[in-house]
TORRODREN-987040 format. One record per residue (C-alpha): residue number from 1; residue in one letter; chain; y, z, x. Coordinates in steps of 0.1 Angstrom, whole numbers. Layout:
! residues N
- NUM/a/A/Y/Z/X
...
***
This chain:
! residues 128
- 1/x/A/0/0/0
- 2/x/A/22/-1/31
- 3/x/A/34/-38/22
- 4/x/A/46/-31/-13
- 5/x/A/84/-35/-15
- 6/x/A/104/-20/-40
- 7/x/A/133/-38/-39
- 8/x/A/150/-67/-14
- 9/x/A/139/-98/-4
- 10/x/A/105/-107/5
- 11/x/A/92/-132/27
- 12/x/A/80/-169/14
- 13/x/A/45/-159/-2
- 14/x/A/55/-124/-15
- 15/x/A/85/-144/-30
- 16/x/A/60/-168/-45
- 17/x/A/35/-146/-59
- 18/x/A/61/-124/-73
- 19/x/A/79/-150/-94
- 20/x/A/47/-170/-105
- 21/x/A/38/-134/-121
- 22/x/A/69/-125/-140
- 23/x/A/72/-164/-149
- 24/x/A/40/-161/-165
- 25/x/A/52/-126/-180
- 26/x/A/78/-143/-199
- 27/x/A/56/-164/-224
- 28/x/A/33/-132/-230
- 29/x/A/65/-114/-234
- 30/x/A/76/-137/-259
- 31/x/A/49/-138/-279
- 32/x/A/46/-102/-282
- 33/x/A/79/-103/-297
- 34/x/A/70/-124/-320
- 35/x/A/41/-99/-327
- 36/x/A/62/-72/-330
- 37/x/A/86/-91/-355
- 38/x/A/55/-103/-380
- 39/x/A/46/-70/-382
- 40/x/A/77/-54/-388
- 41/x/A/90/-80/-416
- 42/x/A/59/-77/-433
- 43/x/A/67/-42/-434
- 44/x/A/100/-45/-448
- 45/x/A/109/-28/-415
- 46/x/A/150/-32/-415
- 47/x/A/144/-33/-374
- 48/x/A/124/-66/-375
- 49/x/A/152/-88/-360
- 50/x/A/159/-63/-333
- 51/x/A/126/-64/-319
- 52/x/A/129/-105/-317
- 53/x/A/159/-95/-303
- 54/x/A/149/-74/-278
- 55/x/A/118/-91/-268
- 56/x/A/139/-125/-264
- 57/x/A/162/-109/-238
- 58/x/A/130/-91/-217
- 59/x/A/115/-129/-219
- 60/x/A/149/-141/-208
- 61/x/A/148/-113/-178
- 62/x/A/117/-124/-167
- 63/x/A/126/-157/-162
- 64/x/A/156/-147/-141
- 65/x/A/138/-125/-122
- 66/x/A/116/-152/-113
- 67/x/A/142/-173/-100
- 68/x/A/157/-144/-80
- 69/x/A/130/-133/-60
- 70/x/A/154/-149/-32
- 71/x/A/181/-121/-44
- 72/x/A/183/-85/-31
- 73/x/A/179/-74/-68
- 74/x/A/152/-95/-73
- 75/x/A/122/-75/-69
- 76/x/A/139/-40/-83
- 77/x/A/144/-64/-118
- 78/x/A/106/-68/-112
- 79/x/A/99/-33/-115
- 80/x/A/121/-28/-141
- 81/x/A/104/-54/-164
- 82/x/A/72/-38/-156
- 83/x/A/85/-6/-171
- 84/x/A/98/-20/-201
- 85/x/A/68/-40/-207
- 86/x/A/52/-13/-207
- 87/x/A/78/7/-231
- 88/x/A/68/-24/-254
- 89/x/A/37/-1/-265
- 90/x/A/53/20/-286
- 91/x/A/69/-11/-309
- 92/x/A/32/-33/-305
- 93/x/A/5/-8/-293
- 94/x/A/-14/-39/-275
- 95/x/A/14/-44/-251
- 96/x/A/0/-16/-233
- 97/x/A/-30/-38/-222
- 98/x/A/-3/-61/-215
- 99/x/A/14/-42/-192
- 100/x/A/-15/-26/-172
- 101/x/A/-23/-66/-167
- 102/x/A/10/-78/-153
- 103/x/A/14/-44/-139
- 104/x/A/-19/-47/-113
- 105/x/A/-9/-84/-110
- 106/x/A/26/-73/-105
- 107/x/A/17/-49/-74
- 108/x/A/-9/-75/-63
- 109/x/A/13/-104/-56
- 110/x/A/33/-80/-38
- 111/x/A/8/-64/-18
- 112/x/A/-13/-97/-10
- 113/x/A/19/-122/-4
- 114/x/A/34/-94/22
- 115/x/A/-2/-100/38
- 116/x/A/-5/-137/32
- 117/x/A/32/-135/54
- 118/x/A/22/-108/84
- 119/x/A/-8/-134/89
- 120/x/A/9/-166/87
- 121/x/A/36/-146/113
- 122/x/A/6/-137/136
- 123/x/A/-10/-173/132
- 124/x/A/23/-192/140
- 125/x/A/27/-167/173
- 126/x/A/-5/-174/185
- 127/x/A/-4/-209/181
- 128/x/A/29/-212/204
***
């Protein structure tokens, strides 16, 4: 757990990995929004349009997160979305499972790009 960054810039891979993850996040996201306004308007819940709302903009997030992995905040808007993904439970209780997912493939894609980069740093040294 020594290469997982919480926040700045990451190198090429870790860059990579982290956006393809949160890029993906945005559609299941979405959906779940969509989910979680179904539900509510068929339960003449007066909230319904907030949580379309609401979902909409963490969709939106993700998608700028994934294109500012380059960015210092980059990664810290990462985490956040995790967390809020997560929150997403207590509106659709499935977006737990949700979260866990993203969340592992979230740490992953930082953990294993960071490597992918130390050995591609170590192969390009050694082949000079």
């Amino acid at each position: 757990m020594k290469d997982l960054i919480y926040y700045g810039v990451g190198e090429k891979m870790t860059r990579r990995f982290a956006a393809i993850v949160v890029g993906s996040q945005s559609l299941v996201v979405f959906f779940g929004a969509l989910v979680a306004f179904a539900i509510a308007k068929a339960k003449d819940d007066s909230s319904h349009t907030a949580y379309l709302v609401v979902g909409c903009v963490l969709a939106l997030l993700c998608i700028v997160a994934a294109g500012a992995m380059r960015r210092p905040w980059g990664v810290t808007l990462g985490w956040a979305i995790q967390i809020a993904t997560l929150a997403a439970t207590f509106i659709v209780p499935m977006m737990f499972f949700v979260g866990l997912v993203f969340g592992a493939l979230w740490i992953t894609a930082l953990v294993q790009g960071a490597k992918m980069d130390r050995l591609t740093r170590e192969f390009s040294g050694a082949a000079q």
